[in-house]
PAKE-967289 format. One line per 3 residues: number of its first residue (from 1); their letters; for each residue z, x, y of N, C-alpha, C. Coordinates in Angstrom, 2 decimals, decimal comma. Example, Ala and Ser with C-alpha at 12.3 -4.5 7.8 and 13.67 -1.06 7.14 Angstrom:
<recs>
1 = AS = 7,80 13,19 -5,69 7,80 12,30 -4,50 7,80 13,20 -3,30 | 7,08 12,85 -2,25 7,14 13,67 -1,06 7,87 12,90 0,03
</recs>
This chain:
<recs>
1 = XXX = 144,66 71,19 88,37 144,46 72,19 89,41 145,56 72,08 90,47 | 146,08 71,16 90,91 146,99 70,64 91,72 148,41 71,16 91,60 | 148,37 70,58 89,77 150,02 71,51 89,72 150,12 73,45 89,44
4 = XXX = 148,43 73,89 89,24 148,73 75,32 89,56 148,81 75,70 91,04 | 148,39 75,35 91,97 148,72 75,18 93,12 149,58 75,15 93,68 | 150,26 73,95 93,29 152,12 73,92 93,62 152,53 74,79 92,39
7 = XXX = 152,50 75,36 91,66 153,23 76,51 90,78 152,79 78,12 91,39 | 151,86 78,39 91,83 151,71 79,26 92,37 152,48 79,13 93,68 | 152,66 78,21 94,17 153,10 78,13 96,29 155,18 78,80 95,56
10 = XXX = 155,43 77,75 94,37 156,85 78,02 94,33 156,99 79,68 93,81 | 155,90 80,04 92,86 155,98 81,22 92,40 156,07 82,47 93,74 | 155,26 82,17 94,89 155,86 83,34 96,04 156,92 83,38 96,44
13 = XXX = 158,01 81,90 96,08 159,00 82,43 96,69 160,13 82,63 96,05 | 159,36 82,87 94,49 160,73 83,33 93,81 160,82 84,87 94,02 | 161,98 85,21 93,16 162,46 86,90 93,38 163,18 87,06 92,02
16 = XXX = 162,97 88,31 92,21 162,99 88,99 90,91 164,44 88,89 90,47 | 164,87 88,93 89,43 166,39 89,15 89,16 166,57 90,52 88,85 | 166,13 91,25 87,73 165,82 92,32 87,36 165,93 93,38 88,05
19 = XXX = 164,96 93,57 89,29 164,73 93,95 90,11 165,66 94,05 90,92 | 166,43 92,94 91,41 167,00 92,94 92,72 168,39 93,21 91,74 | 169,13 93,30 90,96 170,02 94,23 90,36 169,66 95,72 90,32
22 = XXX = 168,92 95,93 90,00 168,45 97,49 90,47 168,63 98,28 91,48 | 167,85 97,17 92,48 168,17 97,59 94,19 169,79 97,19 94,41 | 170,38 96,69 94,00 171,81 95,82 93,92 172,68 97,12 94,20
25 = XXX = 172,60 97,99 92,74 172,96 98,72 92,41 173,29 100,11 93,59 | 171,95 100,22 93,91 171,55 101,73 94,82 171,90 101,15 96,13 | 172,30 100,12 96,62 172,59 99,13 97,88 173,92 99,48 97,78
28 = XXX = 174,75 99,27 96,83 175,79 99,30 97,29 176,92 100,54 97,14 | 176,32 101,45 96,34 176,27 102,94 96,34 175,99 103,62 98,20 | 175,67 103,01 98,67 175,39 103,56 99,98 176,23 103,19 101,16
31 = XXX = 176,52 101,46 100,63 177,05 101,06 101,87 178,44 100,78 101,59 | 179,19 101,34 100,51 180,64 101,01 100,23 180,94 101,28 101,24 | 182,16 100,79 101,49 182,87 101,41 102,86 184,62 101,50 102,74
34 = XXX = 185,12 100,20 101,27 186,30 100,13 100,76 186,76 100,89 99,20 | 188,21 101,00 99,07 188,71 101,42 97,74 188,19 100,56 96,39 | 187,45 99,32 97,19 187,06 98,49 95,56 185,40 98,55 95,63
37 = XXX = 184,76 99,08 96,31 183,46 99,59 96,36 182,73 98,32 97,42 | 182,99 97,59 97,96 182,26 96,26 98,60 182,24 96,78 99,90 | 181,35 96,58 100,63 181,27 96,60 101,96 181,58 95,72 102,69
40 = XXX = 182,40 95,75 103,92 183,47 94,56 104,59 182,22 93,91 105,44 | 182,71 92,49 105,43 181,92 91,80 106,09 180,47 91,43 105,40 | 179,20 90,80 105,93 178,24 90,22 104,82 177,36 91,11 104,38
43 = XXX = 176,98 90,67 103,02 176,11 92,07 102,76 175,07 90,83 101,77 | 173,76 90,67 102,36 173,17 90,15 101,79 171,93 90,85 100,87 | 171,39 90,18 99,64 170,32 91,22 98,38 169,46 90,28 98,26
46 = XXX = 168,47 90,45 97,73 167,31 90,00 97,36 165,73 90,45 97,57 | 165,23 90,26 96,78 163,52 90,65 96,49 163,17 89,18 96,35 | 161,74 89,48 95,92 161,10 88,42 95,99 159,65 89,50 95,36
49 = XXX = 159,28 88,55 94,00 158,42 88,68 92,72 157,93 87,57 91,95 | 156,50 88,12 91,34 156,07 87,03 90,30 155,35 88,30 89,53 | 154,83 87,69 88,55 153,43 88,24 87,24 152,62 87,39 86,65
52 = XXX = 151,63 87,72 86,62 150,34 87,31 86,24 149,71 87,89 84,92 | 149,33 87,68 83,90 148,69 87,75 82,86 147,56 86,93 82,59 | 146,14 87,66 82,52 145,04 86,53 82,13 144,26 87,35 81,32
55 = XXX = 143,37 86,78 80,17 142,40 86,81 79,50 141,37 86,12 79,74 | 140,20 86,36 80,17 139,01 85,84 79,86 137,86 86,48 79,10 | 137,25 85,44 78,35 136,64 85,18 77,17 135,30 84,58 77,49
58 = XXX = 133,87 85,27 77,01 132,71 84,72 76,81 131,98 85,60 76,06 | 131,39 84,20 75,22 130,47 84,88 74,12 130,83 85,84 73,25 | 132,45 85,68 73,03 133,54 86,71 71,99 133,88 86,10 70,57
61 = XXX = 132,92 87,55 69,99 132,38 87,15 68,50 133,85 87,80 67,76 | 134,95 88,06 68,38 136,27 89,10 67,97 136,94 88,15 67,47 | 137,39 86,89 68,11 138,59 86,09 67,89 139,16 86,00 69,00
64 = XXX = 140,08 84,39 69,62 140,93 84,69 71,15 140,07 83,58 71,43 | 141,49 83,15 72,79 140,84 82,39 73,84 141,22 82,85 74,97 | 140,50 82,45 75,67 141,50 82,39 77,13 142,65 82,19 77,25
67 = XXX = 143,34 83,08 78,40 144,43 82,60 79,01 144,96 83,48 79,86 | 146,50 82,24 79,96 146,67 82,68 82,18 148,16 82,09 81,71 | 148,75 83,18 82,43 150,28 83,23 82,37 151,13 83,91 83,46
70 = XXX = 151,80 82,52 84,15 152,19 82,84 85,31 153,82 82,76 85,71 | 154,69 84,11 86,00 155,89 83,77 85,56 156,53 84,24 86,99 | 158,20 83,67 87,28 158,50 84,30 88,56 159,80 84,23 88,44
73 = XXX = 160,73 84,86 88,37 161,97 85,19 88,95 162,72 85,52 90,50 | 164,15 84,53 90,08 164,88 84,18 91,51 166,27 84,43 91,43 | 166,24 85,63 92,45 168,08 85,99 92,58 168,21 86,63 93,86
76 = XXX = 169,11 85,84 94,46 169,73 85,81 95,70 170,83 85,76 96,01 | 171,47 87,13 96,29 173,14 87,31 96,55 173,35 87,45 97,91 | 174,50 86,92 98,17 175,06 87,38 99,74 176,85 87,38 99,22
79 = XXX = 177,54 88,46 99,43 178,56 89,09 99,47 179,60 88,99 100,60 | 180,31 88,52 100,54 181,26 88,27 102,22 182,81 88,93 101,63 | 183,51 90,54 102,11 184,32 91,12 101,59 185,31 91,45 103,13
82 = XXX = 186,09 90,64 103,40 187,47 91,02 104,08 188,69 91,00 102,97 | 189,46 92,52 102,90 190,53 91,97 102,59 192,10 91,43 102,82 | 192,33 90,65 102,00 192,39 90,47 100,54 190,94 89,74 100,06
85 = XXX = 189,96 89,11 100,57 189,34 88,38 99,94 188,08 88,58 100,10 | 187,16 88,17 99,15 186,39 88,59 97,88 185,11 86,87 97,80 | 183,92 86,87 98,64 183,43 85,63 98,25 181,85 86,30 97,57
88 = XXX = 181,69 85,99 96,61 180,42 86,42 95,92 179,78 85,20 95,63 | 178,19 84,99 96,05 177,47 83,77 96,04 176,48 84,39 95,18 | 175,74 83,44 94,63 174,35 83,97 93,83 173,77 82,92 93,44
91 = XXX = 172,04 82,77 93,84 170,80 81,93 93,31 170,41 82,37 92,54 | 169,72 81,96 91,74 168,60 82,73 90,90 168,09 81,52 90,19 | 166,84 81,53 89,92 165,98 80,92 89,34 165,27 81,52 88,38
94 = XXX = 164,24 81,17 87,36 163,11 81,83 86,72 162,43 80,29 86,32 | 161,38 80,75 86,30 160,03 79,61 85,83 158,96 80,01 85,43 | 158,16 79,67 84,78 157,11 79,86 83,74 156,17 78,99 83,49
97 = XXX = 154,95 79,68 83,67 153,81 78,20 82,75 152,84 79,51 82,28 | 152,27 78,92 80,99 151,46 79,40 80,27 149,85 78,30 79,82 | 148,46 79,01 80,19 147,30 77,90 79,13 146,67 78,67 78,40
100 = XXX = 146,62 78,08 77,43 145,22 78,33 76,62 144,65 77,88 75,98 | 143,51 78,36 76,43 142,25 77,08 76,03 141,93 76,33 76,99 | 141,54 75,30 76,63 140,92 74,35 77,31 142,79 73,26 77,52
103 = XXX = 143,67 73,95 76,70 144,76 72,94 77,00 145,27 73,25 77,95 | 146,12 72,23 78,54 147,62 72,06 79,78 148,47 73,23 79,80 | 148,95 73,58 81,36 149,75 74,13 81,28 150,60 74,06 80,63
106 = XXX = 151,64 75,17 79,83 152,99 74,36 79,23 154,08 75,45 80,03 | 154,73 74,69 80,13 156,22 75,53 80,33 156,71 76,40 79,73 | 157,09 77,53 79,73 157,20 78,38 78,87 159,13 79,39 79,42
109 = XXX = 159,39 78,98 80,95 160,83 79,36 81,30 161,40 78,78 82,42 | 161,99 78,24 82,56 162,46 77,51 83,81 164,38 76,72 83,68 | 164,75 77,66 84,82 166,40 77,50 84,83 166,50 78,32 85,91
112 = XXX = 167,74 77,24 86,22 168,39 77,75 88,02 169,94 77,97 87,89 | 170,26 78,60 88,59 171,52 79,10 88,63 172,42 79,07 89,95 | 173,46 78,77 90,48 174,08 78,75 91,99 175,17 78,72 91,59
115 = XXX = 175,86 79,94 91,71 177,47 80,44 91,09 178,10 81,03 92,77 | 179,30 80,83 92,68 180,34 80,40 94,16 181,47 81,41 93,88 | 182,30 82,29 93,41 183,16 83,01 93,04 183,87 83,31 94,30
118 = XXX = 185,26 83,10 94,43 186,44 83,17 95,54 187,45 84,15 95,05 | 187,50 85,42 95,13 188,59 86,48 94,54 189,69 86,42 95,77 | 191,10 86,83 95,39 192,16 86,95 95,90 192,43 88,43 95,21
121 = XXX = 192,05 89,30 96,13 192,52 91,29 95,36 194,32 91,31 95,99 | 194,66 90,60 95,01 196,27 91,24 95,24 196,35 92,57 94,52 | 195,57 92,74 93,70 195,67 94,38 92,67 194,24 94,85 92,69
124 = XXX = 194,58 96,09 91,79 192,97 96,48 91,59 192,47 96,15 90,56 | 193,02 95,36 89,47 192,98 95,42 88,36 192,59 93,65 88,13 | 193,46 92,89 88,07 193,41 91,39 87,78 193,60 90,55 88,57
127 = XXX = 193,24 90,18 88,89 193,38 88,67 90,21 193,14 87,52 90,13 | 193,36 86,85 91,00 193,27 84,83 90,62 191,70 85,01 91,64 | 191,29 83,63 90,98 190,19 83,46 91,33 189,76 81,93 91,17
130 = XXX = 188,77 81,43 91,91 188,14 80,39 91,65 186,86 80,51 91,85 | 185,99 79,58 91,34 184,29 79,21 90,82 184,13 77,93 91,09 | 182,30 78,21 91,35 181,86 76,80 90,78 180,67 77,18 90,54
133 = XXX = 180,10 76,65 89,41 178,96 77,14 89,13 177,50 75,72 88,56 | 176,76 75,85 89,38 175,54 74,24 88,65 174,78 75,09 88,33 | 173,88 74,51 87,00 172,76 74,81 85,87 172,05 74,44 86,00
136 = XXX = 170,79 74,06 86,04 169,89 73,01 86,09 168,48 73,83 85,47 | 167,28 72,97 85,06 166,09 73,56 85,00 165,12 73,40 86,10 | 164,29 73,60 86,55 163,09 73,84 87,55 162,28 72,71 87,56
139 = XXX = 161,50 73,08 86,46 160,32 72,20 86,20 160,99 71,36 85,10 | 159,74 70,27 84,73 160,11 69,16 83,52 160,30 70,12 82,56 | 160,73 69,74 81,32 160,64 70,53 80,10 160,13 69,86 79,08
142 = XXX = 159,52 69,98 78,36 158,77 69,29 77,14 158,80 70,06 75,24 | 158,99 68,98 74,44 158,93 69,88 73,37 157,21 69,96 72,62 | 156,58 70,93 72,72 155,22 70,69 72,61 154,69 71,56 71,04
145 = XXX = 156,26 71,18 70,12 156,20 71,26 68,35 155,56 70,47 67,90 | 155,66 69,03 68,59 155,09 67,78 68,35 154,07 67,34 69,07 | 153,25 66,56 68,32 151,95 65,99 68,76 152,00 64,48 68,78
148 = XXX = 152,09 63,44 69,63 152,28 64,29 70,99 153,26 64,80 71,03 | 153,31 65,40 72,56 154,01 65,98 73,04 155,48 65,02 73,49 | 156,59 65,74 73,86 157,66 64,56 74,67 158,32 65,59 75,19
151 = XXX = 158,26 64,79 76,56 159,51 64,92 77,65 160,85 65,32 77,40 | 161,97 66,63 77,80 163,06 66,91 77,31 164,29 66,76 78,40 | 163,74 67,11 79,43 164,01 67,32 80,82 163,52 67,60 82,00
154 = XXX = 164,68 67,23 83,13 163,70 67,60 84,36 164,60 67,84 85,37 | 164,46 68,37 86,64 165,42 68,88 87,71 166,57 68,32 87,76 | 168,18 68,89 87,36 169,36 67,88 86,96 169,18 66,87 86,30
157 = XXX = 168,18 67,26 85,16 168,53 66,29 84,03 168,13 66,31 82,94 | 169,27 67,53 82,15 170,45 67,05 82,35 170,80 68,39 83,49 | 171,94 67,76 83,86 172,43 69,05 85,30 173,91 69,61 84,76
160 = XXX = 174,45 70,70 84,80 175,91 70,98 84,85 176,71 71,81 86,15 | 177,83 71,06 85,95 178,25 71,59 87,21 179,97 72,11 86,53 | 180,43 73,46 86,65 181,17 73,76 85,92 182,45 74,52 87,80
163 = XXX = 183,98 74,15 87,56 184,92 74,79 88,34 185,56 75,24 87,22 | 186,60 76,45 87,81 186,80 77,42 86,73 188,45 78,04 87,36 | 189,24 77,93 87,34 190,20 78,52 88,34 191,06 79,75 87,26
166 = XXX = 191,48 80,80 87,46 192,39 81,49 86,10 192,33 83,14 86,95 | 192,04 84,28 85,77 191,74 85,77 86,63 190,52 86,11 86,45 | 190,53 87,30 87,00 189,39 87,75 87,09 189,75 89,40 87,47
169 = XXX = 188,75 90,08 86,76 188,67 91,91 86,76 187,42 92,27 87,43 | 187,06 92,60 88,38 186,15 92,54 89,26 185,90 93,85 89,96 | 184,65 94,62 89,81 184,41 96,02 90,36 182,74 95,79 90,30
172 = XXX = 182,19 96,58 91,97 180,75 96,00 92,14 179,60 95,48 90,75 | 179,70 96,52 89,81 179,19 96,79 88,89 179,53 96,15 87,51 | 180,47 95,69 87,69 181,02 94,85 86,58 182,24 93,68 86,90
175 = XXX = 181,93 92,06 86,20 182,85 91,53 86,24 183,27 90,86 84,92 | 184,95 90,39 84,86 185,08 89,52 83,73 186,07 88,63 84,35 | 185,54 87,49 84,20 186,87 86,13 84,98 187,14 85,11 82,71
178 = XXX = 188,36 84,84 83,16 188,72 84,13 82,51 189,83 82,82 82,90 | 189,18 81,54 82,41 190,03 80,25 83,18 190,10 78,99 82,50 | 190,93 78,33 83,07 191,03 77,00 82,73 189,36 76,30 83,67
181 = XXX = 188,70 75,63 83,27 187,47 75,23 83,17 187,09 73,50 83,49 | 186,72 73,05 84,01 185,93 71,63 84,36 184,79 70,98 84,46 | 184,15 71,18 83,21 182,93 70,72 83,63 182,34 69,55 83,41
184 = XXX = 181,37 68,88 84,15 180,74 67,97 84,13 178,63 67,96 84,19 | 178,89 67,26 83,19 177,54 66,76 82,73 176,72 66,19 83,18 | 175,69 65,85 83,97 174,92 64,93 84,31 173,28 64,75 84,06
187 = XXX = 173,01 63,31 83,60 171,72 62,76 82,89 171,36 62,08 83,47 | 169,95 61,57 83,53 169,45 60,07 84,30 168,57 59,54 82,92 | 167,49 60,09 82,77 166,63 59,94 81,90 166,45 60,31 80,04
190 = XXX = 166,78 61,38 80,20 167,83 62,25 79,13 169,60 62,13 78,63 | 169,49 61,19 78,45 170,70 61,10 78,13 171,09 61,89 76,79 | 170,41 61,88 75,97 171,01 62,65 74,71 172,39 64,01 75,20
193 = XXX = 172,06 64,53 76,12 173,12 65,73 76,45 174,57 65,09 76,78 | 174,68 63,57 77,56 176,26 62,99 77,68 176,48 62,31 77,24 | 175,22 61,88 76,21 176,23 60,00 75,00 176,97 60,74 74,43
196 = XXX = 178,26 59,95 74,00 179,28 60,26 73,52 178,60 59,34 71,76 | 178,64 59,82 70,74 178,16 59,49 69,51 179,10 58,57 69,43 | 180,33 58,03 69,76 181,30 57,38 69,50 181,22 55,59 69,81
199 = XXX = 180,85 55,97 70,88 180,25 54,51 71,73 178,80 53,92 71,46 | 178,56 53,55 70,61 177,61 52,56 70,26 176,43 52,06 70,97 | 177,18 51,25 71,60 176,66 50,17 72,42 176,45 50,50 74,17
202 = XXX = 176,69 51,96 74,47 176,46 52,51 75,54 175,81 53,75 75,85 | 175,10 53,81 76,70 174,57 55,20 77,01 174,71 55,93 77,72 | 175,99 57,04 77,71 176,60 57,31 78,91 175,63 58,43 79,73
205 = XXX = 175,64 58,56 80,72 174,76 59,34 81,55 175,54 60,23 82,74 | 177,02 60,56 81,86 177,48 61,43 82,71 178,82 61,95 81,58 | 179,23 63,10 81,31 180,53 63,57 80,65 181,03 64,71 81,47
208 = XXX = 182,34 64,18 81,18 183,29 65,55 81,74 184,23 65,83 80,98 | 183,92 67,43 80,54 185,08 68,13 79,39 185,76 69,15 80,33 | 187,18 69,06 79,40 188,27 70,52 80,18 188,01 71,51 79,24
211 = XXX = 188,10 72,38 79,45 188,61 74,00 78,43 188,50 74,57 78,90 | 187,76 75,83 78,01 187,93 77,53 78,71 187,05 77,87 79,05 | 186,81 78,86 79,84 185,49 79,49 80,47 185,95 80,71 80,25
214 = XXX = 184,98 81,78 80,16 185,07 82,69 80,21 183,63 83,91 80,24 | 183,36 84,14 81,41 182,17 84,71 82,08 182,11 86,38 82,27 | 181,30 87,34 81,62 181,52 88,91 81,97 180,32 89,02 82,22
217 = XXX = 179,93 90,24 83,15 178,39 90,41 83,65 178,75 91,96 84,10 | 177,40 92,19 83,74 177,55 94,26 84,37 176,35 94,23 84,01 | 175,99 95,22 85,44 174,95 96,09 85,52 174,78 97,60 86,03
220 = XXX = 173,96 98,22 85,24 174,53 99,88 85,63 173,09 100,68 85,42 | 172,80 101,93 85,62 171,63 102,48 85,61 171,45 103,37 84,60 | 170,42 103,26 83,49 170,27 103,81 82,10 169,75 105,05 82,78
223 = XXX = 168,83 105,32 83,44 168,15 106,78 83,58 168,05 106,10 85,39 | 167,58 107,15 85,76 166,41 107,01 87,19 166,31 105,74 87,73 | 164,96 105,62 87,03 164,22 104,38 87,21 164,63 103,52 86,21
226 = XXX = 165,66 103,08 85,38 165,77 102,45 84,42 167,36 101,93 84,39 | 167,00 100,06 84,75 168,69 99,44 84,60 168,47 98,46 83,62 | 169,89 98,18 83,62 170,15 97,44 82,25 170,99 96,17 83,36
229 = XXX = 170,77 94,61 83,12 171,71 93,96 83,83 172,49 92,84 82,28 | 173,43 92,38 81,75 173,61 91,50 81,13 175,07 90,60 81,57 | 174,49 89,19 81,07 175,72 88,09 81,12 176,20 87,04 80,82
232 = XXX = 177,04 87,66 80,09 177,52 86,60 78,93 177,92 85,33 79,23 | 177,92 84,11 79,08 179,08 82,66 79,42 179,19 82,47 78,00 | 180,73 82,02 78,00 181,40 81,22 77,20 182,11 80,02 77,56
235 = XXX = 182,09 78,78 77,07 182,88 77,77 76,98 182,89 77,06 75,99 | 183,91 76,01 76,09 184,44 75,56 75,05 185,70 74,51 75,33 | 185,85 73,37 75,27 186,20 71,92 75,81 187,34 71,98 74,38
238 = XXX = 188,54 71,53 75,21 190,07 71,61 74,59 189,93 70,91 73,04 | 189,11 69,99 73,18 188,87 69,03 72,39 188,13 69,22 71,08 | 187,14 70,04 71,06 186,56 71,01 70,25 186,56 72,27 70,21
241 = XXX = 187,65 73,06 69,99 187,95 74,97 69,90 186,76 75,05 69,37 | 186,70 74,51 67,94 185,67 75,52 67,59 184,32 75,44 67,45 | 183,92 74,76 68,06 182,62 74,75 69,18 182,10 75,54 70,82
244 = XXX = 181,59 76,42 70,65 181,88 76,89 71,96 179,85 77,44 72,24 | 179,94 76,75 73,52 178,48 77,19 74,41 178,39 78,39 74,75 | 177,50 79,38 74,25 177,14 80,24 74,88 175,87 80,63 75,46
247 = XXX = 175,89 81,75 76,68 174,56 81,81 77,46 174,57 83,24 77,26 | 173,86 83,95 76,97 173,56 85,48 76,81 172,16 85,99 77,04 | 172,20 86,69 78,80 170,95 87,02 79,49 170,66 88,22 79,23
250 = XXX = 169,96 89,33 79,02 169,85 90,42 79,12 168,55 90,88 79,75 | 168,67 91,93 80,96 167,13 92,38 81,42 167,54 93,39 81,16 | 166,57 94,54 80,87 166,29 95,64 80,94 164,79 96,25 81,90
253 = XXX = 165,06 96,61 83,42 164,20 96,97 84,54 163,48 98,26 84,42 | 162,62 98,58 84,27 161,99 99,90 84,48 161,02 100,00 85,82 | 161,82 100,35 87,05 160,78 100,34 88,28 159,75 101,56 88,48
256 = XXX = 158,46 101,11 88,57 157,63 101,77 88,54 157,84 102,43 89,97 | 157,65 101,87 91,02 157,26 102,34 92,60 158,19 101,01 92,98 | 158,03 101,16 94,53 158,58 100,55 95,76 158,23 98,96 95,09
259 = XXX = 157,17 98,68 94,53 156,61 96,88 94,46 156,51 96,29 93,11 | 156,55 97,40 91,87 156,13 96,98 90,60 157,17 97,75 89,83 | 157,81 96,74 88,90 158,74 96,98 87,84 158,14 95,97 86,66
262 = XXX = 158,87 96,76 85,43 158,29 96,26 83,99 159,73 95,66 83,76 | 159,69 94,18 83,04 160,88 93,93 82,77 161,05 93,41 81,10 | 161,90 93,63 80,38 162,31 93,12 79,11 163,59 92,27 79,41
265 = XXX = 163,16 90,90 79,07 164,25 90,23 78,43 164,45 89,56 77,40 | 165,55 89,28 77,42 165,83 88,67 76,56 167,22 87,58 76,35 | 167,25 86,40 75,79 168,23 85,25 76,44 168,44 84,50 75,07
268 = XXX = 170,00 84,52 74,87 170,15 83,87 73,68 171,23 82,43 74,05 | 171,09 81,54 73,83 171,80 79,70 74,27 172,01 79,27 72,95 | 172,88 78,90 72,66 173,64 78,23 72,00 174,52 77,12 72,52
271 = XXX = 173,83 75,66 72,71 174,50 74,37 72,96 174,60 73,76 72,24 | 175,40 72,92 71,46 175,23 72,02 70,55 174,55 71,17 70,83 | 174,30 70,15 72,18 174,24 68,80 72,77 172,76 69,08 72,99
274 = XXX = 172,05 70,72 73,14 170,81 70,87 73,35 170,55 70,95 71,78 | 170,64 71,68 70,65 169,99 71,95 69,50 171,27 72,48 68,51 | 171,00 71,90 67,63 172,31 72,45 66,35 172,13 73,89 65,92
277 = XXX = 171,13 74,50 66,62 170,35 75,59 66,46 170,54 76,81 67,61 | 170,45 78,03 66,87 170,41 78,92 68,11 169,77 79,21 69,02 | 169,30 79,09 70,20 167,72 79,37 70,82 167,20 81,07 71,50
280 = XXX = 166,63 81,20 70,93 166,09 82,64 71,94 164,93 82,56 72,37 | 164,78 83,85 73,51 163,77 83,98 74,47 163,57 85,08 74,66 | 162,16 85,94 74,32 161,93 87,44 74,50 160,88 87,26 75,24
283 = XXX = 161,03 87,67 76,69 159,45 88,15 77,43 159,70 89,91 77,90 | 158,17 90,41 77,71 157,69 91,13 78,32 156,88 91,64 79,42 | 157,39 91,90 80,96 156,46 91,44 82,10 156,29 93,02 82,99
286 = XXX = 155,04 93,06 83,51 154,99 93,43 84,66 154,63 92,95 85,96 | 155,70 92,98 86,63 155,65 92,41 88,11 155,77 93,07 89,16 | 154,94 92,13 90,44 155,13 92,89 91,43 156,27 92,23 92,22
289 = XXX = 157,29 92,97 93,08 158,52 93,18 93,65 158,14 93,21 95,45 | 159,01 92,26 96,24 159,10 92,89 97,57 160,74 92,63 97,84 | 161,33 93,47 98,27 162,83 93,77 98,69 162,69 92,91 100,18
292 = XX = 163,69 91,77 100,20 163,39 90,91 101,19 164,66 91,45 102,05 | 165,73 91,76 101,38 166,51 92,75 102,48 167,59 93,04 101,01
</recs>
């Protein structure tokens, strides 16, 4: 009871992602004020959302159990545009728990995001740029294929923290940066994500690879009431070309009114160090939305 409690207190203060690309969108359609569409000086976004799904069950001769499914999304931009320069910040979170039955909550989505982007608009077209971007998950994570159950992760751990320096093509609605790349790994408990297979007799609990990065994201409005946001990451460490991490988010928003939008996503990860395997994620939600500015 305790940890729905504290999952519900964090669930008010997440915000929608979905959503607040939507409003993103019609925000800055209004308040351009320059030739590259940004409005000078700070321009801060965000909502704030969760959803709820429950079944209850008595004396049901049909089939089914109970259940309660509680999900919340977090994205928080603030924009700072003098030119020549270009600072784009962004939070975002999402988290998830699902029961049924008489069993435990389980985790069902949880990952954080805090990306730093520094543009230099010498053109309209390509520019230098720098990043920094940390990964992390929310809650613990558990693999619950197995009986028991086991522990996978938990808040920075494992954590990534990725700098990125190279160009970047950048217009409100769409970006693509491409760079030389730095990232670093970090484990406490979980180590499986930074042992190096090589070293034996040690368990390293921290790696740092160089290579490429390369990050595109756009969002734009299918109909009316209907946006599309997606965003790709790529990397890939000098050392292994042909191995390369990818993150591939996709929402698709349908806002009902001022407080409630239906969202489809969908999220495809590919890590080696997490699974030799591809991973996906399809939810279907309706949530309620408040535009925090």
């Amino acid at each position: 009871m305790k940890k729905l409690l504290l999952l519900l207190a964090v669930l008010f203060l997440a915000t929608d992602l979905s959503y607040s690309q939507a409003d993103t969108t019609k925000f800055r359609k209004k308040t351009q004020r320059d030739t590259t569409g940004y409005k000078k000086g700070w321009t801060p976004l965000g909502t704030i959302g969760m959803g709820i799904s429950q079944v209850a069950l008595s004396n049901w001769t049909r089939g089914g159990e109970n259940l309660i499914s509680i999900t919340g999304n977090s994205d928080f931009n603030v924009i700072y545009f003098s030119n020549p320069w270009l600072l784009k910040n962004n939070l975002s979170a999402t988290i998830g728990s699902t029961k049924t039955g008489s069993g435990n909550f389980q985790t069902n989505d949880n990952a954080m995001l805090l990306e730093n982007v520094l543009i230099y608009k010498v053109s309209n077209v390509i520019n230098p740029y720098v990043s920094n971007e940390v990964r992390s998950g929310v809650l613990n994570g558990y693999d619950y294929s197995i009986d028991p159950i086991i522990q996978t992760s938990a808040f920075f751990d494992p954590g990534y923290i990725t700098q990125s320096i190279g160009a970047i093509y950048d217009k409100p609605n769409f970006s693509s940066r491409l760079g030389l790349a730095f990232q670093e790994t970090f484990a406490n408990q979980f180590r499986q994500y930074t042992d190096d297979i090589n070293t034996t007799d040690v368990s390293e609990a921290f790696k740092f690879q160089t290579g490429v990065e390369s990050v595109t994201s756009t969002n734009f409005r299918v109909a009316d009431n209907l946006f599309f946001n997606t965003r790709l990451r790529l990397f890939s460490a000098f050392n292994q070309l042909d191995v390369w991490d990818v993150g591939w988010d996709n929402t698709l928003a349908a806002v009902i009114n001022n407080f409630m939008t239906v969202t489809l996503d969908a999220l495809v990860v590919y890590e080696k160090s997490q699974s030799p395997k591809t991973q996906f994620k399809e939810g279907l939600q309706l949530g309620i939305n408040y535009t925090v500015f």
